[in-house]
N, C-alpha and C positions, 0 to 999 in steps of 0.2 A: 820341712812341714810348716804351712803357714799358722794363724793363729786360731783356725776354725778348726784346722783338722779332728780335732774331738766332734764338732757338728756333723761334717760331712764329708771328711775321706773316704770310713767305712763302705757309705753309700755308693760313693764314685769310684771305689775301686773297682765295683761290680760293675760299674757303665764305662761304655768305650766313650772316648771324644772325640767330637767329628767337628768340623770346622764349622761357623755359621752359614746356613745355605743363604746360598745368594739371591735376594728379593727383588722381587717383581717390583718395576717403577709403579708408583701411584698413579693411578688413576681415579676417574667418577662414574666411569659409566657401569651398567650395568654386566654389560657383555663384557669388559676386560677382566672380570671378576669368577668367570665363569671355571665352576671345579672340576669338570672335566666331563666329559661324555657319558660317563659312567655313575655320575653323579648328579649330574641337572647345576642349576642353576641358584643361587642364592633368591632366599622368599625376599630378604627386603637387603640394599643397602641402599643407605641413608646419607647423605652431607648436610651439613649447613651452612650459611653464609656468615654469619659467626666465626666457625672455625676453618676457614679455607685449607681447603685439600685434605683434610679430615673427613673421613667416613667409616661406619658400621656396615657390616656385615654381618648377618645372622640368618638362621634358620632352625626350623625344630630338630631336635634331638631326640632319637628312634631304631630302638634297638642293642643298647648298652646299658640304660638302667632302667627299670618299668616301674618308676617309683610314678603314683598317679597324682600327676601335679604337671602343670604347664613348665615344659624346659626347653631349651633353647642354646644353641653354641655359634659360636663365628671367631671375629678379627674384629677387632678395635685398630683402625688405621691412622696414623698422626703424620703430618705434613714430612717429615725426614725420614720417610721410607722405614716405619718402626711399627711393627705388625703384633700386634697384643691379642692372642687368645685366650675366651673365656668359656664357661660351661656354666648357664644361669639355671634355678628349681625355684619357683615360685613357691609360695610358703604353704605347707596344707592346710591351715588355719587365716581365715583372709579377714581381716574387720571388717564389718560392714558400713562404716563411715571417712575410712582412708586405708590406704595401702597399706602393704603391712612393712614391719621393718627393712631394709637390707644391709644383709651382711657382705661385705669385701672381703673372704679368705684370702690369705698369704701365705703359703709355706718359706721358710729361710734358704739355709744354705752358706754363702750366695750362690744361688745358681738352680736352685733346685724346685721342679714344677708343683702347681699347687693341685695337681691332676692328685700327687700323693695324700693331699687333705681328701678333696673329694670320694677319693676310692680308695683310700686305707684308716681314714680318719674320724672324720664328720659329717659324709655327705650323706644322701640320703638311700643311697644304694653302695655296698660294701665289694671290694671284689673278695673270691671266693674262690680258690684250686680245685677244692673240690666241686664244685658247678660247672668249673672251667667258663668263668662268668660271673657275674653280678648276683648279689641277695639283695632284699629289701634291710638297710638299717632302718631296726625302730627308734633310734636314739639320735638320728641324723637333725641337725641343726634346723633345720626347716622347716620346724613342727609348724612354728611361729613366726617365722623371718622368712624373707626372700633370700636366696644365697647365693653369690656370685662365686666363683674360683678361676683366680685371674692367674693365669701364667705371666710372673714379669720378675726383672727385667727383658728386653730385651734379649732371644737366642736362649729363654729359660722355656724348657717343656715345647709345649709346641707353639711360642711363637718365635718368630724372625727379622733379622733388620738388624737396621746400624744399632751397634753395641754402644753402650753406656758400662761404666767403671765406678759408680758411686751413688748412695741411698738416696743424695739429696738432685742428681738427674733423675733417677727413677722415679719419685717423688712427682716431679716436671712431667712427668710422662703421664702420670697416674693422676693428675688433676685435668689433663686435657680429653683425658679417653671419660674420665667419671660426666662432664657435662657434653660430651657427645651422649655417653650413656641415658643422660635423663630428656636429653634435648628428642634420642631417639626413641625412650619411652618414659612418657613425662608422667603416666598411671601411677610410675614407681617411686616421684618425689616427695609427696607428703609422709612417708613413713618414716625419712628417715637413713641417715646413712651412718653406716658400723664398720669400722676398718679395723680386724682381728686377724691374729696371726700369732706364729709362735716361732719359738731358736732367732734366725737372724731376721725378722721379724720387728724385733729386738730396736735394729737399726732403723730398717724400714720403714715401720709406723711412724718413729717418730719425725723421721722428715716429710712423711705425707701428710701428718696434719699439721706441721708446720707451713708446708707449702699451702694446704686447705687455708687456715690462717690470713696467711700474706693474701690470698688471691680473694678470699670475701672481702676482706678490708679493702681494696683495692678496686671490685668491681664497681660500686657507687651504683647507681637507680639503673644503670644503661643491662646490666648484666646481673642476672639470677646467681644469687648464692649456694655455693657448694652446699647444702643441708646436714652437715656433720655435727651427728648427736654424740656418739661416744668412739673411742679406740678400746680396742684389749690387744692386750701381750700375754702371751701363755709363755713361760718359761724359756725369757728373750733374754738375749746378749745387747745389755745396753751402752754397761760402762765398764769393759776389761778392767782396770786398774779395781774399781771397789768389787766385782764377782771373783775375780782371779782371787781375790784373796781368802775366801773361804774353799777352796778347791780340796786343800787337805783337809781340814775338819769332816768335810763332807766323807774323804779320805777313808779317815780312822778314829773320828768322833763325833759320829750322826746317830742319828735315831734308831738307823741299822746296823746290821755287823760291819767290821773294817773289811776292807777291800783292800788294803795294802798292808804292807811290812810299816809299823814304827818309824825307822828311820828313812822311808821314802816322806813319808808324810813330815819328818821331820827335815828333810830334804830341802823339801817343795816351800817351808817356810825360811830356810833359811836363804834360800833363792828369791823370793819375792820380791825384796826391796831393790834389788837388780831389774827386775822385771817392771817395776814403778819407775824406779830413775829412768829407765831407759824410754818408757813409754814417754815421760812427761820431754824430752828432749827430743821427740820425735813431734810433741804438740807444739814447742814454744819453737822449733828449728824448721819444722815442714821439709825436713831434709830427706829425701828420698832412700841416702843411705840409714838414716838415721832410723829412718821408721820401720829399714827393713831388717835392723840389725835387732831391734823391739821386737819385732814379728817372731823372728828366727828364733831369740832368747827366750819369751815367754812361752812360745807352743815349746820348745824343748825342755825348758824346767818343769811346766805348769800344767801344761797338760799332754805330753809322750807317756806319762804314766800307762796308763790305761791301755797302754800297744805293748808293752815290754810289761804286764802284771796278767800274766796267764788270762789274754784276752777278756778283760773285766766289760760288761758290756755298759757304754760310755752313758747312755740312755737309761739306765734304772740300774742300780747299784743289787737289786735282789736277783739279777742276772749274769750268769757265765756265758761266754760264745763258744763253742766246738769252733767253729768257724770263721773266719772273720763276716762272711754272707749272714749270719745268724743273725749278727745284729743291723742288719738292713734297716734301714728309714722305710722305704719302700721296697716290698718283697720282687725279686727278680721273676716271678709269676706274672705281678701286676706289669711291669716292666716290658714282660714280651707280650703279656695282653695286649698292651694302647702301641704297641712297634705291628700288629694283626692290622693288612689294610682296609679290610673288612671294617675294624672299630672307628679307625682314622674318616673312613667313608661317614660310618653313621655318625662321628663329633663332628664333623665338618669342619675338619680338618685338616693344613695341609698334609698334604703323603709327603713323611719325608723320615728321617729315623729318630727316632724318640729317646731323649735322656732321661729319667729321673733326675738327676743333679748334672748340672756341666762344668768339667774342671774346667773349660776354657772361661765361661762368666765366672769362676769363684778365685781363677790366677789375676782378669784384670782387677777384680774390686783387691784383692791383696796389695796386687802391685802401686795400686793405686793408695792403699792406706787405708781405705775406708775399712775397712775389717778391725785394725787397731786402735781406731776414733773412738772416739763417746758420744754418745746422741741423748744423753741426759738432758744438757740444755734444752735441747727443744722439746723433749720430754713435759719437761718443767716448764715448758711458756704451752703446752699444750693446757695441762693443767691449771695454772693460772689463768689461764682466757677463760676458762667456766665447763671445757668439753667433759664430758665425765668419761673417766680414765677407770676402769678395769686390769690390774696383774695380778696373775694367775700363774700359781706354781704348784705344777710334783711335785712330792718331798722325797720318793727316788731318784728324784734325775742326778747325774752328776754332774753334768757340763755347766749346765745355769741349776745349779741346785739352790734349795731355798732359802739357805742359811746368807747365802750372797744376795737373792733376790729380794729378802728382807733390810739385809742392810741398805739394798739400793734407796729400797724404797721409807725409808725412817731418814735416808739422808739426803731425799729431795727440799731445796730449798725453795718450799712454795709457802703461802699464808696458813695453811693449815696446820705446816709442819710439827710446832708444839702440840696441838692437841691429839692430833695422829698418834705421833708418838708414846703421847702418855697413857693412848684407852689401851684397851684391854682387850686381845683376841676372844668375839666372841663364839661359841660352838653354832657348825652349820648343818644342820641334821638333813636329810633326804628318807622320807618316811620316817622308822623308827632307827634309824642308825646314823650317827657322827659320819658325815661325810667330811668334815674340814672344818678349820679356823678362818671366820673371817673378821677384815675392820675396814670402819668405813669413815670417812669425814667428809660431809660436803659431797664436792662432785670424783674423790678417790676412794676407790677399794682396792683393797688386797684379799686375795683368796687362796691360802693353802688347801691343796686337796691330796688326802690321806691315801696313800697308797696306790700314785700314780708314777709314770716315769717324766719322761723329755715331750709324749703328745699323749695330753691328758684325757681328751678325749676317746681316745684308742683303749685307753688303759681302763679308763672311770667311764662309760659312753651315758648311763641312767645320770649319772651325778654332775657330770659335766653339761648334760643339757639341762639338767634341773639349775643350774648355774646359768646358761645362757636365757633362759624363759625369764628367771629372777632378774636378771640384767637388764632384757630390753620392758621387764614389764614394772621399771624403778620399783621391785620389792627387795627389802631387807635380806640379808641375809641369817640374820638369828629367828 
């Protein structure tokens, strides 16, 4: 078991793997591009001289969600044959003096499509068994924001191409396709850009605004700057060594009832510091066995629990699974919905078979270590540069639960850090009821939310956009 397994084995046991389909050579023209007889042709694809051998593809999106708002799906194409699907909803609420915000959905994993934000999550159209088909979400994020759901890395949901192993190539990826993005629709720059995501996420983010970072500093007058207003992490994996360590309290001394026996929980601490040595010698050695032996040790002390405790479900601690399918990230419904060629047709989409999660992208990033890393640091010079930072946590979840996700965040070493530390959770109300604790200093918040699991928004959908409005409209949260 690697070290995610609590994230997303569950999910992938339910999906088969299929090898990366093999991608079409880059091209510019219009005509090599074309989706098939049965589909027409793409409305716009786009290059620039800027980014050679880079182009978009897109076209409207019709007949999967009738949410009434201007949408749109295609490829984001990068020069090394790396083919990035996305599914854009313009926001229903547009300002009348600039664009309205945009948000960059990411779902974790690694490996797993952000098809499951959109259509199990926070988009603006819910899938539904009973419809056999889409409903309208009224809680969908896009009340107010523009919202992107990008499939990535590479060979994650439905996009394809040469594979990448690590957050901070991803990263690489996701700064080249973001200024083709505005380069191809430049209406959407003034609002703003919002890079949100949740579980491996975690990682994610923060190499993507690190990489944002490097690459404004770096453009000088010749080249437009990435526009990056703020990041969120909803209930991310950022630094195993400080969240692993609250894994048992969360255990058998949280807020809710125990999920384990006593002496599991006391188990799992007395395995820990096994679990630290071993990581920290897999950081200072960069030693392939080193870090695989990290891996191996802490997913089997730290977190196998939850597979051998009468199927506890890893995602909300107020949950049993009958099943191991019960606790799906994304329901195997939704799954054989977007695998319909018919939906593939209307996303504009390649046809080809659709994973939820890929164990193949979540063995290489294992293999490769990045799943055992830390992404604090750059976490921490995110914050530092001035970006304003949003985390956000269930207080169900088990896997990043909030006891860890607190610690993480009181032990970032940034300028605020003393005064952070010393305020005082304030109460976040939504109407007349306590939805959460939040605190804030500067350009960081933290936001506990009361009775939610591993995707908050699923769980809390009224509370969690009352959260996201308050975000991008810089109001408090008391």
């Amino acid at each position: 078991m690697n070290l995610l397994v609590s994230i997303s084995a569950i999910v992938l046991a339910a999906s088969v793997a299929v090898g990366a389909p093999t991608s079409d050579a880059l091209g510019v023209t219009k005509d090599h591009w074309r989706r098939g007889a049965d589909v027409g042709e793409w409305e716009n694809v786009v290059s620039h001289p800027e980014l050679p051998r880079h182009q978009l593809r897109s076209s409207s999106t019709k007949g999967v969600c009738e949410a009434d708002v201007k949408q749109m799906s295609g490829y984001l194409d990068t020069a090394d044959d790396k083919h990035f699907f996305y599914w854009f909803f313009e926001a229903q609420n547009k300002p009348k003096d600039k664009s309205a915000p945009l948000i960059v959905w990411l779902n974790g994993g690694p490996g797993c499509s952000s098809m499951n934000g959109a259509l199990n999550i926070l988009g603006p159209c819910m899938y539904s068994s009973k419809a056999n088909g889409t409903v309208i979400n009224p809680y969908g994020w896009n009340e107010n924001a523009n919202v992107m759901f990008l499939d990535q890395p590479t060979n994650v949901g439905f996009s394809y191409g040469t594979s990448v192993s690590n957050s901070t190539a991803a990263a690489d990826d996701f700064v080249a396709l973001i200024q083709l993005f505005y380069k191809t629709y430049p209406e959407y720059y003034s609002g703003g850009l919002h890079v949100f995501g949740e579980s491996y996420a975690g990682h994610y983010i923060p190499a993507i605004g690190s990489a944002i970072l490097d690459y404004n500093k770096n453009a000088g007058s010749s080249k437009k700057a990435i526009p990056l207003d703020s990041i969120g992490i909803g209930n991310g994996l950022v630094n195993p060594i400080v969240q692993f360590k609250y894994l048992p309290k969360m255990s058998c001394d949280s807020i809710y009832p125990p999920i384990f026996p006593q002496q599991t929980c006391d188990q799992m601490d007395l395995d820990f510091p096994a679990c630290v040595r071993k990581i920290k010698e897999c950081e200072a050695t960069q030693s392939l066995t080193k870090c695989q032996e990290a891996n191996t040790y802490c997913s089997a002390t730290m977190q196998y629990q939850y597979l051998s405790e009468d199927l506890i479900d890893p995602y909300d601690v107020r949950r049993r699974c009958d099943t191991v399918e019960v606790c799906d990230l994304a329901t195997q419904a939704t799954y054989t919905f977007l695998n319909r060629t018919d939906i593939q047709q209307a996303l504009n989409a390649r046809e080809a078979p659709f994973q939820s999660c890929s164990i193949t992208v979540q063995a290489e990033f294992t293999a490769a270590n990045d799943v055992i890393r830390s992404y604090e640091g750059e976490l921490v010079k995110i914050i530092d540069a001035g970006v304003r930072t949003l985390i956000y946590v269930g207080d169900a979840d088990w896997l990043c639960n909030w006891y860890g996700m607190t610690a993480l965040v009181e032990g970032f070493d940034w300028h605020g850090k003393e005064e952070f530390n010393n305020l005082k959770d304030s109460e976040w109300n939504v109407g007349s009821k306590q939805a959460g604790e939040a605190r804030s200093v500067d350009n960081l918040s933290y936001v506990r939310i009361f009775e939610a699991g591993h995707m908050v928004p699923r769980d809390q959908p009224e509370n969690s956009l009352d959260m996201i409005n308050r975000w991008l409209a810089k109001k408090e949260f008391n």
